[in-house]
N, C-alpha and C positions, 0 to 999 in steps of 0.2 A: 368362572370366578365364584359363585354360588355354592358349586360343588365342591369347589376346591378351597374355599374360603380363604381366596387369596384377594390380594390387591390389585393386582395387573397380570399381566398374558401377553408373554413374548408374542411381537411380531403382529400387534393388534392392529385390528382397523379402527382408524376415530377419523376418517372422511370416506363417504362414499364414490363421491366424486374425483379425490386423490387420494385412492388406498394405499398409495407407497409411503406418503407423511406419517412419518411418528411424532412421537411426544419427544421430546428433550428439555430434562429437567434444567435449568439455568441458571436459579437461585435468587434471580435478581428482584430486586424490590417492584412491584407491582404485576411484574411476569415470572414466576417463578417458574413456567413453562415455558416453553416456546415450539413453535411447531414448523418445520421448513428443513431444507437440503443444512447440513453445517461445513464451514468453509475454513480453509486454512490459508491466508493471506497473506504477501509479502510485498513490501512499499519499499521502492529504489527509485529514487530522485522523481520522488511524485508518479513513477508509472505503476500498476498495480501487477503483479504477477499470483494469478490461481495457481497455488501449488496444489492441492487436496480437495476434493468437494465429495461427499459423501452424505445419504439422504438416512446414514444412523449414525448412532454418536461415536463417538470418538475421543481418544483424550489426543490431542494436539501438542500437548509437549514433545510427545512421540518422534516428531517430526519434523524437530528444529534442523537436526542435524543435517536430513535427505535434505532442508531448503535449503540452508548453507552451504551444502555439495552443488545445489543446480546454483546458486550466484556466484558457484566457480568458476564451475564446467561452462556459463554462459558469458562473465568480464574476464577470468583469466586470475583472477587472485581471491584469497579469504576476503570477507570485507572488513573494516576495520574496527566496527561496533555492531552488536546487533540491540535494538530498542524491543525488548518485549515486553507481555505483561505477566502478570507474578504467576504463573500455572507453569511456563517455561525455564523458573529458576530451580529448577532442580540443580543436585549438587552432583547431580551426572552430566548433565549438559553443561554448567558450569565445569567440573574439570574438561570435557572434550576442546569447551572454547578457548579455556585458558592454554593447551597443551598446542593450539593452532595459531597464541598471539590474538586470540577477540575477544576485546571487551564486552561483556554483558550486562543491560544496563540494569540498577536496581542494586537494595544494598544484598552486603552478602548475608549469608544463613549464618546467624552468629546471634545472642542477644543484642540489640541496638545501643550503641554504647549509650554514655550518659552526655558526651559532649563531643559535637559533630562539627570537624572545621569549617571555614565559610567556604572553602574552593570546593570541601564535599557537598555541600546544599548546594552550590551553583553546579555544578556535575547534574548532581541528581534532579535540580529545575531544567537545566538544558534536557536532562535526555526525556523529560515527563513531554513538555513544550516538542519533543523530534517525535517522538511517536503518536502525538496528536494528529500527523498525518494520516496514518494510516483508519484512524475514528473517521476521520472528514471525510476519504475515501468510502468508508461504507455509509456513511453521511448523503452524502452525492451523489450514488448508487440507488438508495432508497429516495430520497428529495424529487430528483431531477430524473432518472432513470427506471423506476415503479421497481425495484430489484424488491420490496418488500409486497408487489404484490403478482406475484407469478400466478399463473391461474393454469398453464398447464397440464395436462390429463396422465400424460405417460412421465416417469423416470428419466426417459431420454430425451424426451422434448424440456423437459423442466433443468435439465443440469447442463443441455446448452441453450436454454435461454441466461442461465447465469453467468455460461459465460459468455453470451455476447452481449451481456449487460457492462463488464466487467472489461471487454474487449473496448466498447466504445468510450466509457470514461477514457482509454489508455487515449483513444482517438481524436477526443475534446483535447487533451493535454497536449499531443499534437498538433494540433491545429492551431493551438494558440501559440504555439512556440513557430509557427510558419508566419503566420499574421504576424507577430511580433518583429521576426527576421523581414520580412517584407516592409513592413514599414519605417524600418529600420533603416533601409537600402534607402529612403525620400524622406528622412529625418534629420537636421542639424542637430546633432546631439548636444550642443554647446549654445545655444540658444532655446530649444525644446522645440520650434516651431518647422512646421512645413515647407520645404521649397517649392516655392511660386514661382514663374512663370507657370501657364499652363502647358509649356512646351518646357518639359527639362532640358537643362545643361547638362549633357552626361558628361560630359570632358570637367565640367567644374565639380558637380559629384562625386567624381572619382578621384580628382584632386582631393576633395574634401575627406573622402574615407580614406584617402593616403595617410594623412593629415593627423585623423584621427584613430589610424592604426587599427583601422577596418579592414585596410586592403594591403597587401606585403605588394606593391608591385614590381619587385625584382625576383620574385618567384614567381609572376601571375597568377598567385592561388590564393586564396581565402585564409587570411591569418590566424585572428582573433575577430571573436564577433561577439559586439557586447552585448 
């Protein structure tokens, strides 16, 4: 840099400890740096899927399309909307979603008119409120999970410990959806309260989730489960 009278130097060291971390310029107010692996994330019905993770930068709109190809390839249809944020509103990704039926959410590339209906503001409040899931997610990750503080020596220890960072949130969400189910099964849903004896009635439980369209017993199989 000296001799070159430059600013920076492809491919530099700034840890010695983890020489693979680069710089990644951000932008943002107080970090306009940041420094760590960058990830490319997609949120469906609260479970997280790593599409991308990659330890230099990247521009991530790149990529909308390959995630939308694996949320095919893995439920079986387009989805119906996709929630991003503004780096993804290209008016190339925007024609690909519109020519496949997916709403993209965010206004379009046009000057903002001067008077916006109230069903458009409530649009645009729903879809800001749906993709706050996926903030909470890396929220949770960082909070509860230390995902912000990897300490890692090698590149491939460091890129799966994010994902098994990112693995076990999926596994919390799990679990409560089992506990939930479980307790379920020993719940009057119509009262909110517990069934007592300390010996259940299984014949009167099953009645009960007959009852309340937990249980189909003319197919003996699992119906609906609230």
């Amino acid at each position: 840099m000296w001799e070159n009278k430059t600013q920076s130097v492809p491919q530099r060291i700034v840890s010695l400890t983890q020489p693979h971390i680069r710089p990644i310029v951000r932008g943002k107010a107080g970090n306009p740096i940041e420094f760590g692996a960058k990830l490319s994330v997609s949120c469906v019905d609260n479970y997280v899927f790593l599409d991308k993770i990659s330890l230099e930068n990247f521009n991530e709109s790149c990529h909308l399309k390959e995630q939308v190809e694996k949320y095919k390839e893995t439920f079986g249809y387009y989805p119906e909307s996709v929630h991003v944020d503004k780096i993804y509103r290209t008016r190339e990704n925007r024609n690909w979603c519109k020519e496949r039926g997916i709403r993209i959410s965010g206004p379009k590339l046009r000057r903002p008119p001067k008077n916006v209906s109230e069903e458009e503001k409530k649009q645009a409040h729903s879809d800001e409120c749906f993709r706050n899931a996926i903030e909470g997610k890396f929220g949770q990750a960082k909070r509860r999970f230390s995902l912000n503080l990897v300490m890692t020596k090698l590149p491939e220890t460091s890129i799966t410990s994010i994902a098994i960072t990112f693995l076990v949130v999926n596994l919390c969400k799990l679990l409560r959806q089992f506990l939930s189910l479980f307790l379920s099964l020993f719940t009057n849903n119509r009262t909110g309260e517990l069934i007592k004896p300390p010996f259940i009635n299984f014949d009167y439980t099953l009645n009960n989730f007959y009852v309340l369209k937990l249980i189909d017993l003319s197919e003996n199989s699992w119906s609906k489960v609230a």
